[in-house]
Backbone as a ProteinNet text record, in pm:
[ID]
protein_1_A
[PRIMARY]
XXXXXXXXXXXXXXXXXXXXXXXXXXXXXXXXXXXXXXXXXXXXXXXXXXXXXXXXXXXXXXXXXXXXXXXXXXXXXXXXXXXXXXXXXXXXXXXXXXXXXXXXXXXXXXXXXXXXXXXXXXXXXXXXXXXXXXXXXXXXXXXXXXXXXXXXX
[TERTIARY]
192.1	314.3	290	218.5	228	106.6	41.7	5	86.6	210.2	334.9	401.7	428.9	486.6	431.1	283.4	239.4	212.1	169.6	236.7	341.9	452.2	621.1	632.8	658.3	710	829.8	928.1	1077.4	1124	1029.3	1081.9	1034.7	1096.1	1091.5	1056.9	958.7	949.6	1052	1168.9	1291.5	1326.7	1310.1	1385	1281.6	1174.5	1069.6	1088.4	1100.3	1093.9	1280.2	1364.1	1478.4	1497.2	1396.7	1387.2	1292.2	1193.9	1132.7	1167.7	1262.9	1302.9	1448.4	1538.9	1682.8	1646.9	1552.6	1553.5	1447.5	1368.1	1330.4	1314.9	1390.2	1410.4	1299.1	1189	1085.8	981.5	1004	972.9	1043.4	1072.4	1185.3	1027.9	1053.4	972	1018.3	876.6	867.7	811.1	852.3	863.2	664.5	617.8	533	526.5	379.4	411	417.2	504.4	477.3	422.2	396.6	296.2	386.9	341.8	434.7	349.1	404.4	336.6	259.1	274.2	215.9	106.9	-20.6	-106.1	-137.3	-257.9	-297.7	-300.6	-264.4	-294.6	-457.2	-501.5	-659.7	-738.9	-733.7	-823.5	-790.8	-661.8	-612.3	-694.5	-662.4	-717.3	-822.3	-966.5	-1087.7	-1128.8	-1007.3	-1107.8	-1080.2	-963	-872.8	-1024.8	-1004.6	-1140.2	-1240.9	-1362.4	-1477.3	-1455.2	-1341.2	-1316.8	-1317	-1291.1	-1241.5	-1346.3	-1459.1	-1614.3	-1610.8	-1513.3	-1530.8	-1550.1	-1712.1	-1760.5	-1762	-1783.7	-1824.4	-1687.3	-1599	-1388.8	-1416.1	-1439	-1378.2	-1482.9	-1580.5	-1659	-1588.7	-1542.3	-1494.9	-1325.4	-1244.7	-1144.9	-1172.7	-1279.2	-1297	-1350.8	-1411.5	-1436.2	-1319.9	-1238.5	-1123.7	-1000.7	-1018.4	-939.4	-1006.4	-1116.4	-1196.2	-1149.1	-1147.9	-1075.9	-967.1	-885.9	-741	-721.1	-771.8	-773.4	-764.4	-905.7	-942.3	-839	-764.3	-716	-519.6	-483.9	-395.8	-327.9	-510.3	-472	-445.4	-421	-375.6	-398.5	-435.9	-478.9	-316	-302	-152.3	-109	30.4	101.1	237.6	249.3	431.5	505.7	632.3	764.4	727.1	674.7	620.1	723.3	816.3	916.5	913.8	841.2	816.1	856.2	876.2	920.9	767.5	733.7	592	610.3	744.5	758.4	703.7	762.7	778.9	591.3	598.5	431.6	342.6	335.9	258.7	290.5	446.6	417.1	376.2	419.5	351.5	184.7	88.8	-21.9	-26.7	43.6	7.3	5.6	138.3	120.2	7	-33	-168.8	-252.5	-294.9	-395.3	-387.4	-263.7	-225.2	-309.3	-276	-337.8	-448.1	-497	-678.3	-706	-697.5	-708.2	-721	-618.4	-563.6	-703	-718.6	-852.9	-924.9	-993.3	-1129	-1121.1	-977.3	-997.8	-1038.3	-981.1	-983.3	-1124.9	-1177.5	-1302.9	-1406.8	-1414.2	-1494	-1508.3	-1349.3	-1330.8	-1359.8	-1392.6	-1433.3	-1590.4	-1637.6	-1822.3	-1863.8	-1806.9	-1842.9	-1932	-2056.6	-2151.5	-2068.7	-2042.2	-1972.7	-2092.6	-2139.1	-2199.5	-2165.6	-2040.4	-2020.2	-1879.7	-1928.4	-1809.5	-1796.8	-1623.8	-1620.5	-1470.6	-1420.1	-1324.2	-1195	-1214.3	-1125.9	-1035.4	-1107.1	-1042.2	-852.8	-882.5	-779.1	-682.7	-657.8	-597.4	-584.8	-656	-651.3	-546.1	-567.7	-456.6	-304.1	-296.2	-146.7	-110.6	-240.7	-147	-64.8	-154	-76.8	14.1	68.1	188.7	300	221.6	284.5	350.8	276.7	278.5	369.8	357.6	444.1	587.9	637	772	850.5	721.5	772.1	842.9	749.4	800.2	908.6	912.6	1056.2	1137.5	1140.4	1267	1326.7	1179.6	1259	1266.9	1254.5	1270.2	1441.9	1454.1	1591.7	1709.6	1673	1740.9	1739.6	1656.7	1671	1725.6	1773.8	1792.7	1934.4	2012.4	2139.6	2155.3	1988.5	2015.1	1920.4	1985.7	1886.4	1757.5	1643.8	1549.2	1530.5	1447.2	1464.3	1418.6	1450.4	1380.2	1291.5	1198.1	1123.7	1174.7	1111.9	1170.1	1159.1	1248.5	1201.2	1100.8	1117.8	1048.7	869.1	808.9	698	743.6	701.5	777.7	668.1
888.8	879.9	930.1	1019.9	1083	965.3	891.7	735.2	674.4	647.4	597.1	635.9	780.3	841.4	841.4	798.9	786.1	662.8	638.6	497.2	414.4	459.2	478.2	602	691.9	823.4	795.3	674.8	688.3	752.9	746.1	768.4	914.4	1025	1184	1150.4	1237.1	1220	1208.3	1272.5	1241.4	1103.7	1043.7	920.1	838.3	818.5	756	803.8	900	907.7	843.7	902.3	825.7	650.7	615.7	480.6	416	495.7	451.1	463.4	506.1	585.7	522.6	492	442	281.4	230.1	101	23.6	115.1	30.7	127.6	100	191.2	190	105.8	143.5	223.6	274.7	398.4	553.8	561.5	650.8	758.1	863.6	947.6	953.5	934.6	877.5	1024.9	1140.2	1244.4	1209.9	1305.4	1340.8	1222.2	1218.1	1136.9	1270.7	1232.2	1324.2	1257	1336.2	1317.7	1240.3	1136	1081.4	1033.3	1050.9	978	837.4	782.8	623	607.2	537.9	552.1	489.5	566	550.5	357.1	360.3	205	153.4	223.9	247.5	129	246.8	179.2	49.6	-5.5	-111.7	-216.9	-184.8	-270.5	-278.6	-155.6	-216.3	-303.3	-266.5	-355	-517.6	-522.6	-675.9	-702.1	-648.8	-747	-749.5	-651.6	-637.3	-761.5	-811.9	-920.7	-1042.8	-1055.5	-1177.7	-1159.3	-1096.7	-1099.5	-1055.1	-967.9	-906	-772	-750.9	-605.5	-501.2	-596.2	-482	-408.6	-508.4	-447.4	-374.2	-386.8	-309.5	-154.4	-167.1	-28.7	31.8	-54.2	-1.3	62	-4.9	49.7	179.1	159.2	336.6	418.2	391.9	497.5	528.4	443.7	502.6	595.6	522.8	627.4	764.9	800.9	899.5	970.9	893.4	986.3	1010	906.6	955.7	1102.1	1095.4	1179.2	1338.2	1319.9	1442.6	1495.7	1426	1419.4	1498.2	1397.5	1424	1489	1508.4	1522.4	1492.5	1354.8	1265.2	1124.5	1044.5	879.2	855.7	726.7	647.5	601.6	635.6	618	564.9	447.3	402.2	522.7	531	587.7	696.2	740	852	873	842.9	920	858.1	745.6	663.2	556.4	463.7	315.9	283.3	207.4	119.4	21.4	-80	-174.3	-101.7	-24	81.5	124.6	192.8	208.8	81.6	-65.3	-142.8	-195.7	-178.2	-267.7	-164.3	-20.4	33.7	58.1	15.6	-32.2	-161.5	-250.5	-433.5	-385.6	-317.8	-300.7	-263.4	-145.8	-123.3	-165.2	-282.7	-325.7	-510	-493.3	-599.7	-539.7	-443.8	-341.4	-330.1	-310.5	-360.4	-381.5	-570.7	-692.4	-756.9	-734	-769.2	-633.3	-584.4	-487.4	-504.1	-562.4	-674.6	-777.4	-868.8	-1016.5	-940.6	-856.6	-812.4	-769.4	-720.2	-690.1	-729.4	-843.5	-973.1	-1037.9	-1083.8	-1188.4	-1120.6	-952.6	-905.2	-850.9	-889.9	-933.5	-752.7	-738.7	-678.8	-748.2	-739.9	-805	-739.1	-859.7	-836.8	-878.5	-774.7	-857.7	-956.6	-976.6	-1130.4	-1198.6	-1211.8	-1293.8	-1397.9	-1397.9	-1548.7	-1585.8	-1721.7	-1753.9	-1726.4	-1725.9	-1698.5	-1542.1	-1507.1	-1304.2	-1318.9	-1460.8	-1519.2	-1591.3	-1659.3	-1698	-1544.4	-1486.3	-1339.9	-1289	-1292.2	-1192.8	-1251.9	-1397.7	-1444.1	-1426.6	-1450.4	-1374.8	-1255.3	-1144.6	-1052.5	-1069.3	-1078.4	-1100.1	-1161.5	-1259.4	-1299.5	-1230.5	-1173.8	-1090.2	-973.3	-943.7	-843.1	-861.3	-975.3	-1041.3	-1034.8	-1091.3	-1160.6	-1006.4	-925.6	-750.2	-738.5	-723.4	-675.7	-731.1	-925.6	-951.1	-908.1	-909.5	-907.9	-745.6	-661.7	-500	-502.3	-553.2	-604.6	-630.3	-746.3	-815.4	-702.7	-647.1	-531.5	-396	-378.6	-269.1	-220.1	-281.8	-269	-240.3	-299.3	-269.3	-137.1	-15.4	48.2	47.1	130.6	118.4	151.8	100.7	159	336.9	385.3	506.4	518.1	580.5	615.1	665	548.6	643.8	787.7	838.5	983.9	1004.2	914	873.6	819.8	849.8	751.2	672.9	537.7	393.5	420.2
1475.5	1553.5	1695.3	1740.9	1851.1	1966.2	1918.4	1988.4	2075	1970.8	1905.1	2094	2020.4	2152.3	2331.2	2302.6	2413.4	2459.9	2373.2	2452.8	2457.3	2444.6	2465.2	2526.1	2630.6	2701	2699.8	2665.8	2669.5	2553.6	2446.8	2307.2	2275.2	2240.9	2164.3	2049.5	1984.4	1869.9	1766.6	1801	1703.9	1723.8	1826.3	1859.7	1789.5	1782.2	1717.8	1516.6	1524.3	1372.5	1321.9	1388.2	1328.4	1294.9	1427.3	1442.4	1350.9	1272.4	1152.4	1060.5	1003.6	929.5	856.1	981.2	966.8	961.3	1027	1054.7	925.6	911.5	749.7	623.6	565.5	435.4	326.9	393.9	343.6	380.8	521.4	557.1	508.9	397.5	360.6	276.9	277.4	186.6	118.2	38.8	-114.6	-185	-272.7	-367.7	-385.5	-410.2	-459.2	-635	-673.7	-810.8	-909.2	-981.1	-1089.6	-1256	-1313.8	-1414.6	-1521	-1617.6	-1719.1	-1849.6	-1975.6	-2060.1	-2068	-2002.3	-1942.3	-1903.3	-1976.6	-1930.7	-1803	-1745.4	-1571.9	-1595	-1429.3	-1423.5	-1362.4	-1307.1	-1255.1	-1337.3	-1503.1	-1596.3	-1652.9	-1631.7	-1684.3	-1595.3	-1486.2	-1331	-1364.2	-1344	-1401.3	-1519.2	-1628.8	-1740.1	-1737.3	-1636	-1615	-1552.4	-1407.8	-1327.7	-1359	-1473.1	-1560.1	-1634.4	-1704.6	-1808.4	-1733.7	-1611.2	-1515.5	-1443.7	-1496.9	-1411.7	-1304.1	-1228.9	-1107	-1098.6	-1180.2	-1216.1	-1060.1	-974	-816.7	-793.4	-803.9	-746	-868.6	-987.4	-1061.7	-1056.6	-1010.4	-996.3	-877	-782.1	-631.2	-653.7	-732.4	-774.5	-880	-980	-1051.2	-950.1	-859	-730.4	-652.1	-612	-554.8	-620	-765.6	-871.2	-932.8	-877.3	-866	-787	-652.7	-511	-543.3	-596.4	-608.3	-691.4	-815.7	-935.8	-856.9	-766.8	-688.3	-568.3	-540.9	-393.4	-489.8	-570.9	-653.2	-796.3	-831.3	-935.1	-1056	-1084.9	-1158.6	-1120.4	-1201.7	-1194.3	-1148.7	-1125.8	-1078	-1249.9	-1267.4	-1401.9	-1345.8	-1401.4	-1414.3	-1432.1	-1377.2	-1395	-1346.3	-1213.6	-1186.3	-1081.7	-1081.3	-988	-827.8	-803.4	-637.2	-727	-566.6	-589.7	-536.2	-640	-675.1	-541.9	-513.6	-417.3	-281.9	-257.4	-151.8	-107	-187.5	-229.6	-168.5	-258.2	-244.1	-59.9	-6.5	77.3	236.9	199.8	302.9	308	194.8	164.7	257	209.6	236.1	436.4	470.4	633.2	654.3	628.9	662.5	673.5	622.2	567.6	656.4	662.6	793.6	944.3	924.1	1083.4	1116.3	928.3	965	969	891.1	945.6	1068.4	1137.6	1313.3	1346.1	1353.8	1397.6	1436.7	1276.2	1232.7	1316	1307.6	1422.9	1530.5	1647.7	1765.5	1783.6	1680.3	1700.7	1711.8	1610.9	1597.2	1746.2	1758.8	1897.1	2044	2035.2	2167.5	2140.7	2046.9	2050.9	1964	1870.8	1773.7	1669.7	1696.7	1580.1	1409.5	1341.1	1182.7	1112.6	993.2	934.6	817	781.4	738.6	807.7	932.1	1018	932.1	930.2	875.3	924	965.4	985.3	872.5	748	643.8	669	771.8	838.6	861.9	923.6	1005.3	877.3	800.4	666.4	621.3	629.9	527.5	572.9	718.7	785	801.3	834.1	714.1	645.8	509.3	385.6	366.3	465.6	424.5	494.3	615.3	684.6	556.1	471.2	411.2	279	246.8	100.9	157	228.6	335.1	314.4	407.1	404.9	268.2	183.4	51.9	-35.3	-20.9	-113.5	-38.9	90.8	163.4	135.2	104.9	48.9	-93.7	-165.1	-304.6	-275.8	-231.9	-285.7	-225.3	-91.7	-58.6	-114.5	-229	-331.2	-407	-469	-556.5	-525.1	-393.1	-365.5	-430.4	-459.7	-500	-674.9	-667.5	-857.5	-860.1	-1017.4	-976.2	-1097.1	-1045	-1092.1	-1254.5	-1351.1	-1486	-1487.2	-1532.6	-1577	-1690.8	-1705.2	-1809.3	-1927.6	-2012.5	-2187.7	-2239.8	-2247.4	-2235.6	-2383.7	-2435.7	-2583.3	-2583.4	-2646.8	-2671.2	-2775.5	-2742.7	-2860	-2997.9
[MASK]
+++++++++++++++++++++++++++++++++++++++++++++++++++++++++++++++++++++++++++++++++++++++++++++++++++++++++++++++++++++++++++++++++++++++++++++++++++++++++

């Protein structure tokens, strides 16, 4: 944020954080996760892409759920008290940001070592995948979320 602020001097940091804050409700802080009977979703993810032959993502996702574990504490579990939508699409922005990066970087003579035109489709999609969570979390905003069984089935 304080970038943010400099390169805007009209905007106070209050005026900048209200304005992220009030204006997309998916900038809203999101509670700490807390712990739930449900197993982690991590390991589900690796054994999907190990089975669908995509052994490298799925070693690169148990490394990041490594970091996570360490960083948090706990693998990622349903009904953990965050909105998952919320979650995935302030991920998808990001990742829009690093995209647009990568193009900028490429196109001002950053040797890549696997330049490829597909950077550019990539970086639609997410624009796209973007839009698409904001509408439906939108649509959903009025309904509310399930809660966790306080039960194991």
């Amino acid at each position: 944020m304080a970038e943010a602020i400099e390169a805007y001097p009209e905007f106070t940091k209050k005026t900048m954080e209200e304005l992220v804050y009030k204006e997309n409700p998916f900038d809203l802080h999101e509670p700490p996760p807390k712990d739930s009977w449900h197993p982690a979703i991590q390991p589900m993810v690796v054994e999907e892409l190990e089975y669908d032959g995509y052994e490298e993502l799925a070693k690169d996702i148990h490394g990041r759920a490594e970091m996570g574990k360490q960083k948090y504490g706990t693998l990622l579990k349903p009904f953990n008290g965050r909105n998952a939508l919320t979650d995935l699409y302030q991920e998808v922005l990001d990742a829009i940001v690093y995209m647009r990066q990568v193009l900028y970087e490429e196109s001002h003579g950053k040797p890549m070592p696997h330049s490829h035109p597909i950077f550019e489709d990539i970086y639609s999609e997410l624009i796209n995948i973007a839009s698409t969570i904001k509408y439906e979390n939108e649509q959903a905003s009025s309904e509310a979320l399930p809660e966790s069984p306080t039960h194991m089935p």
